[in-house]
C-alpha positions in Angstrom: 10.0 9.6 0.8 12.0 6.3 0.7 9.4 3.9 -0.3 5.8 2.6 -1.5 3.2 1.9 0.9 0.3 -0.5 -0.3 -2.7 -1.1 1.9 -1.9 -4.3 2.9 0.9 -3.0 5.0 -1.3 0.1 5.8 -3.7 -2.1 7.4 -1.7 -3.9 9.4 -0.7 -1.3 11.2 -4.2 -0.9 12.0 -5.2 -4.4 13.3 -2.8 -5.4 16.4 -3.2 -8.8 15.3 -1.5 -8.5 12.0 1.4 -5.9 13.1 4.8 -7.8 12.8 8.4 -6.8 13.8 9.0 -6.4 9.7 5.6 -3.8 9.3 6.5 -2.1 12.3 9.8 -1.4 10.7 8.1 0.1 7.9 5.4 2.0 10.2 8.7 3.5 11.7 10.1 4.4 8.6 7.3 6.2 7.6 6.7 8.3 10.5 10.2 9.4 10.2 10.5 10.1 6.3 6.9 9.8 4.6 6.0 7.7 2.0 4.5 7.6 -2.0 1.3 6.0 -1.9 -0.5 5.4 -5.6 -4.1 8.0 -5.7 -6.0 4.7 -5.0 -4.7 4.0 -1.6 -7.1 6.0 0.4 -9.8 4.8 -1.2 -8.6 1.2 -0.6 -8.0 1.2 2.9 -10.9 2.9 4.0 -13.1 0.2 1.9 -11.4 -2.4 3.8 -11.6 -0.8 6.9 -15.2 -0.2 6.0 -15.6 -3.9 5.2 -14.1 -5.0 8.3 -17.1 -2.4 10.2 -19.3 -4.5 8.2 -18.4 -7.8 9.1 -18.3 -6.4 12.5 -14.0 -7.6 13.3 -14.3 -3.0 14.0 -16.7 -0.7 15.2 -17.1 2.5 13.1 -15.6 4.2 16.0 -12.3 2.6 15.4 -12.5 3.0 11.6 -12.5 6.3 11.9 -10.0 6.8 14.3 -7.5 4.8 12.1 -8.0 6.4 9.2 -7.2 10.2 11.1 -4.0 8.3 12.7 -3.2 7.2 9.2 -3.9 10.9 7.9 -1.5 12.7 9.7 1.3 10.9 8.3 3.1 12.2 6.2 1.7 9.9 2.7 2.5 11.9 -0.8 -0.2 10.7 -3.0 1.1 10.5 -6.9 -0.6 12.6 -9.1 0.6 9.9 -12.3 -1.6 7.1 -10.8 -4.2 7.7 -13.5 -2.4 8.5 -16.3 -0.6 5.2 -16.0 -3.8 3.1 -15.8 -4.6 2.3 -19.3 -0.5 2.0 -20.3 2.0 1.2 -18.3 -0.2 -0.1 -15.1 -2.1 -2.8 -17.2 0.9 -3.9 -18.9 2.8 -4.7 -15.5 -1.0 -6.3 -14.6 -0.8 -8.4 -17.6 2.7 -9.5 -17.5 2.6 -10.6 -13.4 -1.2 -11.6 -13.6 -2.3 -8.8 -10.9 -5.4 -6.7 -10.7 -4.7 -3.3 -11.6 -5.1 -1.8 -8.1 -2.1 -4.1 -7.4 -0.2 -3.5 -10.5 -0.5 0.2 -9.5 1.7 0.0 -6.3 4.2 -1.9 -8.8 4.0 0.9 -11.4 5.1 3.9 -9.0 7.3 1.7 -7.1 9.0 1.3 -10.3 8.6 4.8 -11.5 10.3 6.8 -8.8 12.8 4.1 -8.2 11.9 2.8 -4.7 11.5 -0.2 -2.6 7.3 -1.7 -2.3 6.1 -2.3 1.2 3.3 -5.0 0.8 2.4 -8.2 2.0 0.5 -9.0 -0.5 2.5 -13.0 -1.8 1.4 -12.0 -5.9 2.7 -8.7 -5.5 5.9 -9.4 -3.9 6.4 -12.0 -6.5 5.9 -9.4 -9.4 8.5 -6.9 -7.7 11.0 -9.8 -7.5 10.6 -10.8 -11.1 11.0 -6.6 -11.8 14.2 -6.6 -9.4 12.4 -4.4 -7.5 13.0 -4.0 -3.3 10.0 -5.1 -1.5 10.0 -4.8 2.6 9.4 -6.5 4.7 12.0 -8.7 3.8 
């Protein structure tokens, strides 16, 4: 595992209008050597994948075949997620003005010591001001 995957970068992958030269970078990197995801990450891209059914930009058909491509990769889900919530988590939340679902990509990012992949502008920010690698560059 070399880095952090958030969902923005997840879905990205998914839409062919948002993949970029930097995501597919990270898309590659995954395949090839797996990557930490926080315990909230499924949960947050299949909302916004659900949300995207919804506002009918997917059909339910393409949801769901996303989310098995994106389960056969090789994602370790962190079993700390939760027990950082109420400490750690909402202190990075407070100090870079994030929601906690983004303050908990920054907290294991931090924790195990490895670069964030997001494209999220706020988040990207927060890692900077932590010294923190973020791709894509």
């Amino acid at each position: 595992m070399t880095l952090v995957v958030d969902s923005s970068v997840a879905l990205a992958w998914v839409y062919s209008d948002e993949i970029s030269p930097g995501t597919q970078a990270v898309l590659e990197q995954v395949v090839s050597e797996g990557a930490w995801v926080p315990a909230l990450w499924h949960l947050e891209v299949a909302n916004s994948l659900t949300a995207a059914v919804r506002r009918k930009r997917i059909d339910a058909r393409y949801r769901d075949q996303a989310l098995s491509d994106l389960a056969r990769m090789d994602f370790k889900v962190d079993a700390e997620t939760s027990r950082q919530a109420w400490s750690t988590t909402a202190q990075l939340a407070d100090r870079h003005r994030l929601t906690l679902y983004d303050a908990a990509y920054l907290e294991l990012a931090l924790r195990v010591g490895l670069p964030l992949a997001t494209l999220d502008e706020e988040l990207r920010q927060a890692a900077r001001s932590e010294g923190l690698p973020y791709l894509p560059a």
